[in-house]
C-alpha positions as CSV (number, residue, x, y, z in Angstrom):
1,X,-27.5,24.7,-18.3
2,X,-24.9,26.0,-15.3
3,X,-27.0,24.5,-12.9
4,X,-26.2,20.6,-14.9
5,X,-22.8,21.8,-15.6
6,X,-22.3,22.8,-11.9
7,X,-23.6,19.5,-10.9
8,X,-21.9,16.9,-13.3
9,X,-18.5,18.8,-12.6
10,X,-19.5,17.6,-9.0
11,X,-19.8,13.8,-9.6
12,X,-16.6,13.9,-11.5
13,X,-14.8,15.4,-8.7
14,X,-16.8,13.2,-5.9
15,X,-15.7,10.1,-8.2
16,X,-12.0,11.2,-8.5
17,X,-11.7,11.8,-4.5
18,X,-13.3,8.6,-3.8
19,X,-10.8,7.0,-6.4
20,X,-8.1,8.7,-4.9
21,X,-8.8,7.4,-1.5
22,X,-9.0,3.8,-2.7
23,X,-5.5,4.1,-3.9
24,X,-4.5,5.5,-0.9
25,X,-6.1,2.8,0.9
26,X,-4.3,0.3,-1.2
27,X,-1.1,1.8,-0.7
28,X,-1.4,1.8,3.0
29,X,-2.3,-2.1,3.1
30,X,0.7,-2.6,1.1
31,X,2.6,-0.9,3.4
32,X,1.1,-2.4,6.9
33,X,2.1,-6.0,4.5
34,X,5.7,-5.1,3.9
35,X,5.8,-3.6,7.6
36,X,4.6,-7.2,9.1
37,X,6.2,-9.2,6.4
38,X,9.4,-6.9,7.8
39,X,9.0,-8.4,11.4
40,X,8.3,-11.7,10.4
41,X,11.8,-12.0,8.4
42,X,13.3,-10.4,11.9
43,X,11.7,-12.9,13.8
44,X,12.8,-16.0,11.8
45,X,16.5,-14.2,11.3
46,X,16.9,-14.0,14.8
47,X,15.4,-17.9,15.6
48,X,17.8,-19.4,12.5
49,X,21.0,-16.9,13.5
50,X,20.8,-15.7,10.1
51,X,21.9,-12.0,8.9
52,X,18.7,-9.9,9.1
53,X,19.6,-7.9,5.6
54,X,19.3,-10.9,3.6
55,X,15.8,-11.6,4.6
56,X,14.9,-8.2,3.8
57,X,16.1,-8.5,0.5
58,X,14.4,-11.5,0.0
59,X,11.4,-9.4,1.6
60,X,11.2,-6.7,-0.8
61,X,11.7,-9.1,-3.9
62,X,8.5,-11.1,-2.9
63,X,6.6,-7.4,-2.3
64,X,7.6,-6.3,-5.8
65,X,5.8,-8.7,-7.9
């Protein structure tokens, strides 16, 4: 009985890491997004003359929904 105990407690952990490390995963993609969406606003800013913090206002909005 320990030794299926032992074993199932195993898989739940294994399952919970792995889950953890998908949400990680999808955090970090988020991130590398808002990080390029970032430069792209800079980019276009600095082309059209426009003030760079209103761009990254409009940037965060559009990474919030």
């Amino acid at each position: 009985m320990n030794r299926i105990t032992t074993a199932a407690s195993h898989r739940i952990v294994a399952a919970a890491i792995k889950c953890s490390w998908a949400v990680q995963a999808a955090g970090e993609r988020k991130q590398a997004l808002g990080e390029r969406m970032e430069t792209w606003a800079h980019r276009l800013a600095v082309r059209w003359g426009c003030v760079d913090t209103v761009l990254a206002t409009v940037t965060s909005e559009a990474l919030s929904r």
